[in-house]
C-alpha positions as CSV (number, residue, x, y, z in Angstrom):
1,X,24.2,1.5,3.2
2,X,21.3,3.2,1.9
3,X,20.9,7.1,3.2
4,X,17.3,7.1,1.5
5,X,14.1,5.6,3.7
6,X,14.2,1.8,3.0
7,X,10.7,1.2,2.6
8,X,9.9,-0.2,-0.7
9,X,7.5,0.7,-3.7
10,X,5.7,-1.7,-5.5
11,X,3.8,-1.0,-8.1
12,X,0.2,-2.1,-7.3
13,X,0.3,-4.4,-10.8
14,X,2.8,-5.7,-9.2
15,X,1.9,-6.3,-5.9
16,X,1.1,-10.3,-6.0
17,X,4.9,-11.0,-7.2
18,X,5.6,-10.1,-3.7
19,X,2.8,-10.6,-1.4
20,X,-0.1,-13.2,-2.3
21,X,-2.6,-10.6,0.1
22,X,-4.3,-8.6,-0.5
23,X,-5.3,-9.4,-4.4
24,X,-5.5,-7.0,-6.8
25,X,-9.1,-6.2,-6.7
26,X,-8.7,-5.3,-3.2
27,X,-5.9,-3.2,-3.6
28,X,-7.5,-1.6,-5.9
29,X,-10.9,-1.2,-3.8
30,X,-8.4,0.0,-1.1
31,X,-7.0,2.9,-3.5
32,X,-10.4,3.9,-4.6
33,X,-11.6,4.2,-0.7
34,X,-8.3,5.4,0.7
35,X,-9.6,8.8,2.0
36,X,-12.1,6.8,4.1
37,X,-10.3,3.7,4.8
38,X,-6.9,4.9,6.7
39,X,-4.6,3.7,3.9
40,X,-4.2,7.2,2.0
41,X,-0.6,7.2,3.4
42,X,0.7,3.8,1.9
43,X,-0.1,4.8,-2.0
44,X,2.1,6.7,-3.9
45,X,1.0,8.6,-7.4
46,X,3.3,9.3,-9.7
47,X,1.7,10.4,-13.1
48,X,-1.4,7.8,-13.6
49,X,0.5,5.1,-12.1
50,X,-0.2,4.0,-7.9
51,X,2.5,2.7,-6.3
52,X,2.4,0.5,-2.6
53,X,4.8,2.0,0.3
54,X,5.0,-1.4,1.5
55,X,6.3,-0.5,5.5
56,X,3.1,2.0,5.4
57,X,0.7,-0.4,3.7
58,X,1.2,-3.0,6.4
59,X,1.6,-0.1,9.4
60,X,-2.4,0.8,8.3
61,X,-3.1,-3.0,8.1
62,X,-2.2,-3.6,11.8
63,X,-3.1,-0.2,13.0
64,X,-7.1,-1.3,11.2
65,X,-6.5,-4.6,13.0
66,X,-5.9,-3.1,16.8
67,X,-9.0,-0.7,16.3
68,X,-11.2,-4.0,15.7
């Protein structure tokens, strides 16, 4: 039993091992936008490298979906 949140980081170069959407270009696209887009809260810096809170990445997926 884990006493930590269990939602998982993925590094975005890593992304496609998991999930075959979005690509890498459009993660990528989505990290450069994410202070316009609604997804600033699923990315994760550490240092240079961007990591994907993958609960919160698919949260702002299907919160963008219901405001379409």
């Amino acid at each position: 039993m884990s006493t930590q949140n269990d939602n998982r980081l993925i590094p975005l170069t890593e992304w496609n091992k998991h999930h075959s959407w979005p690509p890498q270009g459009g993660l990528r696209h989505l990290v450069f936008h994410e202070s316009t887009n609604g997804f600033k809260d699923a990315f994760v810096r550490v240092g240079r490298r961007v990591l994907i809170d993958e609960k919160k990445f698919f949260d702002c997926v299907m919160k963008q979906n219901r405001q379409q």
